[in-house]
VODO-318026 format. One record per residue (C-alpha): residue number from 1; residue in one letter; x, y, z. Coordinates in Angstrom, 2 decimals, decimal comma. Layout:
N
<i = NUM; aa = A; east = X; north = Y; up = Z>
...
***
This chain:
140
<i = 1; aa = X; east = 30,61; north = -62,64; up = 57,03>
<i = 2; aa = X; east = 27,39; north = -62,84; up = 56,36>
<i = 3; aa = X; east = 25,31; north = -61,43; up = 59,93>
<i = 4; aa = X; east = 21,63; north = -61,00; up = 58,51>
<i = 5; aa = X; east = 21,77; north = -63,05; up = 55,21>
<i = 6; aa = X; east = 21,41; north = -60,12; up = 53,17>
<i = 7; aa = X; east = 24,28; north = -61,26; up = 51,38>
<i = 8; aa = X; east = 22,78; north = -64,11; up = 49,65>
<i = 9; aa = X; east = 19,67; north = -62,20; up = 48,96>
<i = 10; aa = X; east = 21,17; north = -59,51; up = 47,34>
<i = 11; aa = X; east = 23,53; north = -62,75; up = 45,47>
<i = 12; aa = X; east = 20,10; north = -64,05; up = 44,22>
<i = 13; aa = X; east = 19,10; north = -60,30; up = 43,05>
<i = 14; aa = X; east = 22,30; north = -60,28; up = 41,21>
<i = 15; aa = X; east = 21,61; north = -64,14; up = 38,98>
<i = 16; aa = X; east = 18,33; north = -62,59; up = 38,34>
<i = 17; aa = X; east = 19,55; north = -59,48; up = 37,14>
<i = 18; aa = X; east = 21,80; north = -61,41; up = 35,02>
<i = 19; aa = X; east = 19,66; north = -63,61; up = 33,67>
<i = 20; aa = X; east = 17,51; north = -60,68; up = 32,63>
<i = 21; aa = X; east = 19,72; north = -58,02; up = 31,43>
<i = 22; aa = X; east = 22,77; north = -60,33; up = 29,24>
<i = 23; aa = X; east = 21,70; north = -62,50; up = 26,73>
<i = 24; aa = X; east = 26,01; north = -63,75; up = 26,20>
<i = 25; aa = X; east = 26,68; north = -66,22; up = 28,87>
<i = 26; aa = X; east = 30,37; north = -65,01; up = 29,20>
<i = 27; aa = X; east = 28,90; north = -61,90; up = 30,10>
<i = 28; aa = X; east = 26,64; north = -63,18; up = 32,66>
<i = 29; aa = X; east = 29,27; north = -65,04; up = 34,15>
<i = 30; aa = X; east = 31,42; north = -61,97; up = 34,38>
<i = 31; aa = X; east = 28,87; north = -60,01; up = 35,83>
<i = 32; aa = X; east = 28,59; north = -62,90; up = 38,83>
<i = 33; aa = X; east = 32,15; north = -62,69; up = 39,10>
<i = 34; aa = X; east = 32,07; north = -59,16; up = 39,66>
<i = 35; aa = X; east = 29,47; north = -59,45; up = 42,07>
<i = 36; aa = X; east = 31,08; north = -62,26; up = 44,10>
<i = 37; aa = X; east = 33,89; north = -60,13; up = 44,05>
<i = 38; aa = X; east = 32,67; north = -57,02; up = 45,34>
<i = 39; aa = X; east = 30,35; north = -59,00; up = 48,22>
<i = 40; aa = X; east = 33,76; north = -60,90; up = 49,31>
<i = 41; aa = X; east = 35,65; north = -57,59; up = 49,81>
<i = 42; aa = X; east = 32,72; north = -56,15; up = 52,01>
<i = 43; aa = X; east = 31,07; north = -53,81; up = 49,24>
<i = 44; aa = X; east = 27,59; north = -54,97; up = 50,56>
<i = 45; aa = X; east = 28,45; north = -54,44; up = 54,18>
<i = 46; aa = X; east = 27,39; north = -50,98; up = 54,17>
<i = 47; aa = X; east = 24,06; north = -52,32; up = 52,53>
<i = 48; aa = X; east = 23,88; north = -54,93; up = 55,50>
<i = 49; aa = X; east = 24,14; north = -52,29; up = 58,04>
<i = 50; aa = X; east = 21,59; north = -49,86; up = 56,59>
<i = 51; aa = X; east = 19,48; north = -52,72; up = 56,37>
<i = 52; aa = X; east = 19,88; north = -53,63; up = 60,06>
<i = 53; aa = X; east = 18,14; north = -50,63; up = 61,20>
<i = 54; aa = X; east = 15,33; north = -51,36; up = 58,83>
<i = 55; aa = X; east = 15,43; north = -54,68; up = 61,01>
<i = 56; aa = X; east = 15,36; north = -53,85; up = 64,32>
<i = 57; aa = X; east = 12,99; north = -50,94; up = 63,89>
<i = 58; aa = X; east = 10,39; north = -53,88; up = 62,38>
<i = 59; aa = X; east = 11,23; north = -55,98; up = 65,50>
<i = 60; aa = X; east = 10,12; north = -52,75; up = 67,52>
<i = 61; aa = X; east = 7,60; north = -53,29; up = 70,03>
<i = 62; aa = X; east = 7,08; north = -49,53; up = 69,98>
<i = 63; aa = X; east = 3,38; north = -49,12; up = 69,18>
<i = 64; aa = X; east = 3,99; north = -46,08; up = 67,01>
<i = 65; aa = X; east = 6,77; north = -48,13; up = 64,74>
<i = 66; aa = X; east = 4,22; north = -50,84; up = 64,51>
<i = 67; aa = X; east = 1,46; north = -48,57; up = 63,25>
<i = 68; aa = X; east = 3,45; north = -46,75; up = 60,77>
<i = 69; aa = X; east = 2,27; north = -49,36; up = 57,85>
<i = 70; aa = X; east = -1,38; north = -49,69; up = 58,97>
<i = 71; aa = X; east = -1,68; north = -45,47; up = 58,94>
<i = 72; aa = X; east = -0,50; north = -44,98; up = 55,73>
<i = 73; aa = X; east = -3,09; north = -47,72; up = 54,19>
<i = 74; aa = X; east = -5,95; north = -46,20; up = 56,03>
<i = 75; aa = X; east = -4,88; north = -42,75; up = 54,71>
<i = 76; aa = X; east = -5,13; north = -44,54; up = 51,02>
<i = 77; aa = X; east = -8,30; north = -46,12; up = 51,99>
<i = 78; aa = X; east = -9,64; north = -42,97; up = 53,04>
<i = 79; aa = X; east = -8,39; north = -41,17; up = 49,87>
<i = 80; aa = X; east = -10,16; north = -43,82; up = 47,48>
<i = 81; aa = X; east = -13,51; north = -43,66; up = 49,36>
<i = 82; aa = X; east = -13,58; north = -40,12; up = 49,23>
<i = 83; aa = X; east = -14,01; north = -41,13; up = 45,17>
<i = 84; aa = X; east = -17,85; north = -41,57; up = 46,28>
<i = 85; aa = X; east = -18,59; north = -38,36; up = 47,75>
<i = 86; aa = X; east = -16,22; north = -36,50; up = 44,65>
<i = 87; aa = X; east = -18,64; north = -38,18; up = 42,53>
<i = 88; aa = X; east = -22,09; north = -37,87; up = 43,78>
<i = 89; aa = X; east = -20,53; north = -33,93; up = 43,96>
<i = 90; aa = X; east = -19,75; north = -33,94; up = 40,35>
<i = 91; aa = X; east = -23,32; north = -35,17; up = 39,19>
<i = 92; aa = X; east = -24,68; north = -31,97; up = 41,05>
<i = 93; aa = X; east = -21,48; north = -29,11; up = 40,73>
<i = 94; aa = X; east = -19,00; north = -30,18; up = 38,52>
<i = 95; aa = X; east = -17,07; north = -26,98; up = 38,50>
<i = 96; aa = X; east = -16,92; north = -27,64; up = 42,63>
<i = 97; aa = X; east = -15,64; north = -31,00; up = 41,97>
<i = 98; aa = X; east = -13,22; north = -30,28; up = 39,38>
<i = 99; aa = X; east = -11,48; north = -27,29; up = 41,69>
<i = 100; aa = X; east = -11,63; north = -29,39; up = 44,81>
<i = 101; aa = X; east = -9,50; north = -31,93; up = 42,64>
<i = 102; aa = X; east = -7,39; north = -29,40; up = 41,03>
<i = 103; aa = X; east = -7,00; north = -27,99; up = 44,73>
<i = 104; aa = X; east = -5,84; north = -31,66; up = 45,92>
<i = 105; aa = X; east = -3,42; north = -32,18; up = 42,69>
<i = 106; aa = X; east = -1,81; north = -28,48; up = 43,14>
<i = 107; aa = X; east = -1,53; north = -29,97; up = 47,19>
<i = 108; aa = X; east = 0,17; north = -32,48; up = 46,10>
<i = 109; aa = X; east = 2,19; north = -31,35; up = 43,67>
<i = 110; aa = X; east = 3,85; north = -28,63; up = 46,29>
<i = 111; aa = X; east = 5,52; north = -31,14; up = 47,96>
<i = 112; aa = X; east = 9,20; north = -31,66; up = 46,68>
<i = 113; aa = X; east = 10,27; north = -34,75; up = 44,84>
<i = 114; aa = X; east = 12,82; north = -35,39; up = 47,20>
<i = 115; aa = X; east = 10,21; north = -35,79; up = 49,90>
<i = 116; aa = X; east = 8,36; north = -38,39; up = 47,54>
<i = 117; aa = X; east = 11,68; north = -40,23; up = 46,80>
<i = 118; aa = X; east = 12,75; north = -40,27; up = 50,38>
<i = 119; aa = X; east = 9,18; north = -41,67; up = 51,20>
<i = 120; aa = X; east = 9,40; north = -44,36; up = 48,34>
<i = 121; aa = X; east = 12,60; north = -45,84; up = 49,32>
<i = 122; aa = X; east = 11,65; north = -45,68; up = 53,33>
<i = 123; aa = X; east = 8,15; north = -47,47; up = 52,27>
<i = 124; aa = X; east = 9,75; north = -50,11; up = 49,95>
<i = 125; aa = X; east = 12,71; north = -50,87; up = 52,70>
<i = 126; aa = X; east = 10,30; north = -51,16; up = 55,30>
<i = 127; aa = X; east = 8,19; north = -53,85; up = 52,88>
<i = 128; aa = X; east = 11,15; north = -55,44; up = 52,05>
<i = 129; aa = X; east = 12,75; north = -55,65; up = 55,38>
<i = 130; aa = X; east = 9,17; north = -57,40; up = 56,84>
<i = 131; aa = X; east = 8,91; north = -59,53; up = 54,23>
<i = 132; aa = X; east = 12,73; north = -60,77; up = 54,71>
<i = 133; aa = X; east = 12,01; north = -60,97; up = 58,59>
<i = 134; aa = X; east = 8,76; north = -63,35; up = 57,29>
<i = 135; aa = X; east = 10,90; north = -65,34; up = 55,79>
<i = 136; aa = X; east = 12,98; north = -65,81; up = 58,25>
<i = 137; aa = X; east = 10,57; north = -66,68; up = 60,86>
<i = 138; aa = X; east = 8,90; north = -69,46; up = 58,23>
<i = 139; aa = X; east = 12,08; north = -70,42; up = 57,18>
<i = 140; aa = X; east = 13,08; north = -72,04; up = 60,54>
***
């Protein structure tokens, strides 16, 4: 049933959650149950199969794929070194500083939340799928 091991991953998620969130152990072991339940009638397939494509796109050997990751650090990088310049300009024209930085905020701020939540979860699946494919590779 169980193609990529996602299954028991998201089986460990679930004790964890568990653990964390009920302090009664009846309802702890209820919540398994419910879990086991829903992963044995295929409610995490649909999971399994969204994560495949997060899979095989980090298997890519298309150079572009591969550089996604790398991009957005250097962007980041870029973004905190430009802290050096900002402040050597606020020393001399605060008022230039503060506008170029209310400039970047109001930037920033134009772009929908939607586009921020789509890039969050595409970020954190792409993390999580290369760390699972890590795993995998040390795991043998």
């Amino acid at each position: 049933m169980d193609i990529l091991g996602i299954g028991k991953a998201v089986l460990g998620a679930v004790d964890t959650v568990a653990d964390k969130f009920f302090v009664d152990a009846k309802d702890k072991e209820a919540f398994k149950l419910k879990a086991l339940e829903l992963a044995q009638n295929g409610e995490f397939k649909a999971q399994e199969i969204q994560l495949s494509a997060i899979l095989a796109e980090a298997k890519s050997a298309d150079p572009w794929t591969s550089r996604a990751r790398p991009s957005f650090l250097y962007v980041m990088y870029i973004m905190i070194l430009f802290a050096i310049p900002m402040g050597i300009l606020s020393a001399f024209r605060p008022e230039m500083a503060i506008q170029i930085a209310n400039g970047m905020k109001a930037w920033l701020a134009a772009i929908p939340a939607e586009l921020w939540t789509v890039f969050g979860f595409g970020y954190l699946g792409y993390v999580g799928a290369r760390e699972y494919g890590k795993t995998k590779l040390i795991g043998k």
